[in-house]
C-alpha positions in Angstrom: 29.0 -5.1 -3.3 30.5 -6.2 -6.9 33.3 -4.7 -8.1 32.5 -2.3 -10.6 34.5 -1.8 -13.8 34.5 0.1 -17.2 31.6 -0.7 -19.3 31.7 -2.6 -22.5 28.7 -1.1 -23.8 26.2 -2.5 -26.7 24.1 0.6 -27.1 25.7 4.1 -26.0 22.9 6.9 -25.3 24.3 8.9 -27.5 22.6 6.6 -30.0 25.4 5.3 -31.8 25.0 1.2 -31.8 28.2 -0.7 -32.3 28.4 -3.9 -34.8 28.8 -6.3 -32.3 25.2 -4.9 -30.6 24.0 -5.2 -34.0 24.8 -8.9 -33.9 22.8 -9.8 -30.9 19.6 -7.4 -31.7 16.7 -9.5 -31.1 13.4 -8.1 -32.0 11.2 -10.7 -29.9 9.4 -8.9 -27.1 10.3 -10.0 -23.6 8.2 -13.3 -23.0 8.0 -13.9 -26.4 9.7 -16.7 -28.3 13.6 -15.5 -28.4 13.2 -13.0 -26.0 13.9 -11.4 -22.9 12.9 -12.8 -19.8 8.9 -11.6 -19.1 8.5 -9.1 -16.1 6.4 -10.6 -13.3 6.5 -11.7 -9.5 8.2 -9.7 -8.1 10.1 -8.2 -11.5 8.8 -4.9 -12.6 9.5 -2.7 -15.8 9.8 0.9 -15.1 9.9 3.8 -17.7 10.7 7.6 -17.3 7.1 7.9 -16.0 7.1 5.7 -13.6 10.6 6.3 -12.2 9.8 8.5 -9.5 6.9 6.7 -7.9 9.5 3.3 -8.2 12.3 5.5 -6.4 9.3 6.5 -3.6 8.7 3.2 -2.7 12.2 2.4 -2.1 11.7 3.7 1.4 9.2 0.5 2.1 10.9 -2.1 0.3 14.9 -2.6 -1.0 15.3 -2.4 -5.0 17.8 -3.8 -7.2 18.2 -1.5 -10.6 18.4 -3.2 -13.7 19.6 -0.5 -16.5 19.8 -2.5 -19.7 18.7 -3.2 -23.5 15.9 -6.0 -23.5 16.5 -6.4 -27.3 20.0 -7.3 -26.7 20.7 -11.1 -26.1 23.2 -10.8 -24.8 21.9 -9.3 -21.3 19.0 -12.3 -21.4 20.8 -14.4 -19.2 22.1 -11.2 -16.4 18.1 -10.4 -16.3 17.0 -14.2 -16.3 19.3 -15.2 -12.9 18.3 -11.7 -11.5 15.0 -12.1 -11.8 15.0 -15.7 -10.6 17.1 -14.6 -7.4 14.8 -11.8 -6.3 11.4 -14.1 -6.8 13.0 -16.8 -4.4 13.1 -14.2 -2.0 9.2 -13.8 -2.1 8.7 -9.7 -1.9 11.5 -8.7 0.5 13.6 -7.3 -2.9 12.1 -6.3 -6.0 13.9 -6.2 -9.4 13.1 -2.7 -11.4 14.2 -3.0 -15.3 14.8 0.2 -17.0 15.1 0.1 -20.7 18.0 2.8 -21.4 17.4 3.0 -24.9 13.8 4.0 -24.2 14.3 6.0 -21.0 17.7 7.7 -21.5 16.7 10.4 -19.3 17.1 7.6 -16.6 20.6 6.8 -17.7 21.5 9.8 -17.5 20.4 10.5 -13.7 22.9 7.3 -12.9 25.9 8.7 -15.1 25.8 5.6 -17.2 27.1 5.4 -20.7 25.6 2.0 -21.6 24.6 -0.7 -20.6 23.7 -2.9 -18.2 24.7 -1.4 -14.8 23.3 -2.4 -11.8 22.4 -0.3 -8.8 20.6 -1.0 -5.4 17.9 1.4 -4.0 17.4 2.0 -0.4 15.6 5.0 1.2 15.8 6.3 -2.4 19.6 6.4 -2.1 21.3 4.4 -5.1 24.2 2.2 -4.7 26.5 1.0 -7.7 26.7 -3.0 -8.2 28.3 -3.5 -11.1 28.8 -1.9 -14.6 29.1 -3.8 -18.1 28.6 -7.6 -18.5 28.9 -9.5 -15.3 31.7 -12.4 -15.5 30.4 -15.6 -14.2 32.0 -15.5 -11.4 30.8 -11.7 -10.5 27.0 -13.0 -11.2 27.2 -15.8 -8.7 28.5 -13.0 -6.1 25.6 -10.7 -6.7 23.0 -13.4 -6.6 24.6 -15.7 -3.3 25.9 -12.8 -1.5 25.3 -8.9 -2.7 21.3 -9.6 -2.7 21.1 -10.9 0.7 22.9 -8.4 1.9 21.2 -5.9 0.4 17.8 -6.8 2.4 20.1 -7.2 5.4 21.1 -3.7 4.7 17.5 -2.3 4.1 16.4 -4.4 7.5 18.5 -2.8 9.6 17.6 0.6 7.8 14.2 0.3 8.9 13.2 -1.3 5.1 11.0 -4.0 6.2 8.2 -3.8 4.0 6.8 -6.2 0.9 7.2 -6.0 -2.4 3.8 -6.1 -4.5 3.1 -9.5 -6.5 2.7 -8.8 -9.8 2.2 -12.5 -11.2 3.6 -15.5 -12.4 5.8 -14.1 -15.0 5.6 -17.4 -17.1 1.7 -16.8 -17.4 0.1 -15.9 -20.7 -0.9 -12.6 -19.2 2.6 -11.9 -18.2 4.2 -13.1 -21.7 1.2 -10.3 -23.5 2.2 -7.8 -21.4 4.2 -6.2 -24.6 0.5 -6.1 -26.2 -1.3 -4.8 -23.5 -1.8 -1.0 -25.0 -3.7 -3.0 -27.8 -5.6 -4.7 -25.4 -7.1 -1.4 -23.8 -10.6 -0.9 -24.8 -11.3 2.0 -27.4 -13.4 4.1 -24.8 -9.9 3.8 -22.1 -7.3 4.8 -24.4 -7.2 8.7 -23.8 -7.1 7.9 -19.6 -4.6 5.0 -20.7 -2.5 7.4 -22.3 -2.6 10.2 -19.9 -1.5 7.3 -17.4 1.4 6.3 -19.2 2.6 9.9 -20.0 2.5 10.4 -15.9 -0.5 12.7 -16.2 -2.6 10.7 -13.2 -5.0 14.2 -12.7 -5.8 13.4 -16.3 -6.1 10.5 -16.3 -8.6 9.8 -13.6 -10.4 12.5 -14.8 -10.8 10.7 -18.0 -11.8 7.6 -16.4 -14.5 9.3 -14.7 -16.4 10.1 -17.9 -16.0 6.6 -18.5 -17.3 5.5 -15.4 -20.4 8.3 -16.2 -21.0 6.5 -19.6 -20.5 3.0 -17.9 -21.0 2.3 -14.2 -20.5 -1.2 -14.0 -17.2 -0.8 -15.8 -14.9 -2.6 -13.1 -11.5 -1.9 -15.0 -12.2 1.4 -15.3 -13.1 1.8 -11.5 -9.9 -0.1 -11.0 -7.6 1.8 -12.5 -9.3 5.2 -12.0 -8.7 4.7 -8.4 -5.1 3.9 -8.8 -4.8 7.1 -11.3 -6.5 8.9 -8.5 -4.0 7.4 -5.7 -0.7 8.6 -7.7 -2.1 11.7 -8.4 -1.9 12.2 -4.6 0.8 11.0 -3.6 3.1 9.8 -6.4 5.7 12.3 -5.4 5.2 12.2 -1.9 8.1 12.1 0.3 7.6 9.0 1.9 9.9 10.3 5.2 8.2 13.1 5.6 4.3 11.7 5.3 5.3 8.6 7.8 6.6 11.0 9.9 3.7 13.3 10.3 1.8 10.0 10.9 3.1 9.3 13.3 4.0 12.9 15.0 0.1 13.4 14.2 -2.0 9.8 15.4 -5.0 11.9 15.5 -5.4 13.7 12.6 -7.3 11.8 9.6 -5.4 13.8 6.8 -2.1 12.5 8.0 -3.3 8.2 8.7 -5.4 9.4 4.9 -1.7 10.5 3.5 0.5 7.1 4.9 -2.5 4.8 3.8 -1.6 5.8 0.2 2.2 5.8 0.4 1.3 2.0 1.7 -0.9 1.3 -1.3 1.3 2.6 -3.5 4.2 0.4 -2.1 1.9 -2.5 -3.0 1.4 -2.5 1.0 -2.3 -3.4 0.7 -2.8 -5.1 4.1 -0.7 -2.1 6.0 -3.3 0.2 4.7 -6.7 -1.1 5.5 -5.4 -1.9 8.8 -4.2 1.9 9.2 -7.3 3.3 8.6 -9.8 0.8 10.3 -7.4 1.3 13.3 -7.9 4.3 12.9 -11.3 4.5 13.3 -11.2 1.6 16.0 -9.2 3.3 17.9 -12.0 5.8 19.0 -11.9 8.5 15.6 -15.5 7.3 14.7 -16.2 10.9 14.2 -13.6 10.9 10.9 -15.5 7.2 9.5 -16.6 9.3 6.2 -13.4 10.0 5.1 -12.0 7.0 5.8 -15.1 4.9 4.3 -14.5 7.1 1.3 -11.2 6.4 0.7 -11.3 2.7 1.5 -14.1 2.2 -0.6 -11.5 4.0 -3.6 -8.6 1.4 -2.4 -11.1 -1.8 -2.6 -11.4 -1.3 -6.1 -7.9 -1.7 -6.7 -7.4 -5.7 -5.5 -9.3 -8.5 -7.4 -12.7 -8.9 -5.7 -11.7 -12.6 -4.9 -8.4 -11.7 -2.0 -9.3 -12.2 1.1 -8.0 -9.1 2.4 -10.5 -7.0 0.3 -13.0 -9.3 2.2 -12.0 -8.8 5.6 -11.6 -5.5 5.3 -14.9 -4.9 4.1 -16.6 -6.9 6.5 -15.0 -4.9 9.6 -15.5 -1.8 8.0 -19.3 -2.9 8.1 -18.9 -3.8 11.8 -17.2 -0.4 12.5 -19.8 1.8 10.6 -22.7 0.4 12.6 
């Protein structure tokens, strides 16, 4: 690891900004002209309400924690080489982004007074990088050697899994992200909402009524199932589920349980294949709940991956 030091912080959580913060403010979006660096790939942005379901999949795939100020300019360039070193790696890292300012609650877990700080996440467990502005020198060590060995780490911890692909983050999708809660349509906004406050129960229960008024409304089948799929199992312990999975080969609830912690951990491939398994391997007498809950999860992928159609065509084949 880095060697940490004492922070030289631009914005403390107390809320007191210092001139020189002041100096670098930037009120571009990230991806927009002047800006921070986009999220996408295999960069995510998580808030207070997302933090725990982040932290869960930690026990699938490593994490690098990015606590920082995207209006600050002068962090651009820490978040642009981070998020450039974890996308070479192609899912076996993923880079987490937590905006301090917005999600001091988050800041305060780590016992951070500004930022940025790094961390690594394994298992759940953090480990400190690096506090206050990396030197040049520092940043080349995190991206040539502490990254790497952070996925060597997690490998030989058992942390083998893939991070989700969340898309080129140069794309115009990627650069709009900032705008997507005016993008939602009028009729999603109250499950949108209850989504982003954490409320998932709510939330899926709010996109049924639009699915009720709407059948054919494919983004609201989407993201009811994924509303549906946290409020099972955002705050699973992931130990504890794979555990019982596997202390318990036969019992439906338990393969039902790991499927979603796989889903959730952007794991799409592991899932289907747990479940059709499953059934393959002689559990035709538990095909409903399985077809049930795999019809939920095929919702979730774009109808064109070819996973979602292999999937579907041997779940034909087993149901017949």
């Amino acid at each position: 690891m880095a060697g940490q030091r004492p922070f030289n912080p631009g914005v403390s959580l107390a809320g007191a900004v210092d001139l020189e913060a002041l100096k670098h403010q930037v009120k571009a979006e990230p991806g927009q002209a002047g800006g921070a660096p986009a999220a996408g790939g295999y960069v995510i942005d998580t808030t207070e309400n997302t933090f725990q379901a982040m932290v869960q999949t930690s026990a699938t795939f490593p994490i690098l924690l990015l606590l920082w100020v995207p209006t600050d300019d002068r962090l651009f360039d820490m978040a642009r080489q981070l998020g450039d070193a974890v996308n070479q790696l192609n899912g076996q890292i993923q880079l987490s982004r937590i905006d301090i300012a917005s999600n001091p609650s988050i800041a305060q877990a780590f016992q951070v007074q500004g930022a940025p700080a790094l961390f690594a996440l394994i298992n759940g467990r953090p480990m400190p990088i690096l506090q206050g502005l990396p030197s040049a020198e520092e940043m080349q060590q995190i991206v040539d050697a502490v990254i790497p060995n952070l996925v060597a780490s997690a490998q030989q911890a058992g942390v083998t899994g893939s991070a989700p692909y969340s898309g080129d983050p140069d794309s115009d999708a990627a650069n709009s992200a900032a705008g997507a809660q005016e993008q939602v349509p009028p009729e999603h906004q109250e499950a949108y909402m209850l989504a982003q406050q954490g409320d998932y129960a709510g939330a899926a229960a709010a996109y049924e009524k639009v699915l009720e008024a709407d059948p054919n409304d494919a983004r609201a089948a989407r993201e009811h199932a994924k509303a549906l799929l946290l409020a099972r199992s955002a705050n699973a312990n992931v130990r504890e589920v794979r555990a019982t999975a596997a202390d318990n080969p036969d019992d439906v609830e338990a393969q039902l349980a790991v499927a979603d912690i796989d889903m959730i951990g952007g794991q799409i491939q592991d899932a289907f294949d747990r479940l059709l398994d499953f059934v393959a391997a002689g559990h035709k007498a538990d095909i409903e709940p399985v077809r049930k809950r795999l019809l939920e999860y095929f919702t979730i992928p774009e109808s064109t991956d070819e996973r979602l159609k292999r999937a579907r065509r041997r779940l034909a084949t087993l149901m017949y």
